[in-house]
C-alpha positions, 0 to 999 in steps of 0.5 A, a space after each residue: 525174144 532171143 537175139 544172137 551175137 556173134 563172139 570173136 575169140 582169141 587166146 592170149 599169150 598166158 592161155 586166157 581166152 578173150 571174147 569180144 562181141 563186135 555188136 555191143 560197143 565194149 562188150 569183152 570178157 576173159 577166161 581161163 577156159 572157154 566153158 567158163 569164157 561163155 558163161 562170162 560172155 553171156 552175162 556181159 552181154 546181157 549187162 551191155 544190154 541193160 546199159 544200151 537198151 533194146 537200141 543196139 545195132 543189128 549189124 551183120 557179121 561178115 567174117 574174119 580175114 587174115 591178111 599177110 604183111 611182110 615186116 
């Protein structure tokens, strides 16, 4: 049966795409492009996974906020 992850993207400053899966502890990848990125994140998780069992955490995604701070 498929599960769904939610995926945390960010590019880096040498253009490398980052992704991480806020559900699978140390569940991370890279990739110069993001066609590439998802393949890589698919697999990644995949092998998370295998290591952690059908045990993970079903957490919800609540959502990404920015918050502003003077410096």
């Amino acid at each position: 049966m498929p599960r769904e992850f939610s995926v945390i993207i960010e590019r880096d400053p040498e253009g490398y795409y980052v992704a991480s899966v806020p559900e699978l502890r140390g569940c991370h990848t890279q990739a110069k492009s993001l066609e590439t990125l998802m393949k890589r994140v698919r697999e990644a998780i995949e092998l998370c996974l295998e290591v952690e069992g059908e045990h993970t955490s079903r957490q919800e995604f609540a959502g990404i906020q920015r918050v502003s701070v003077e410096v």
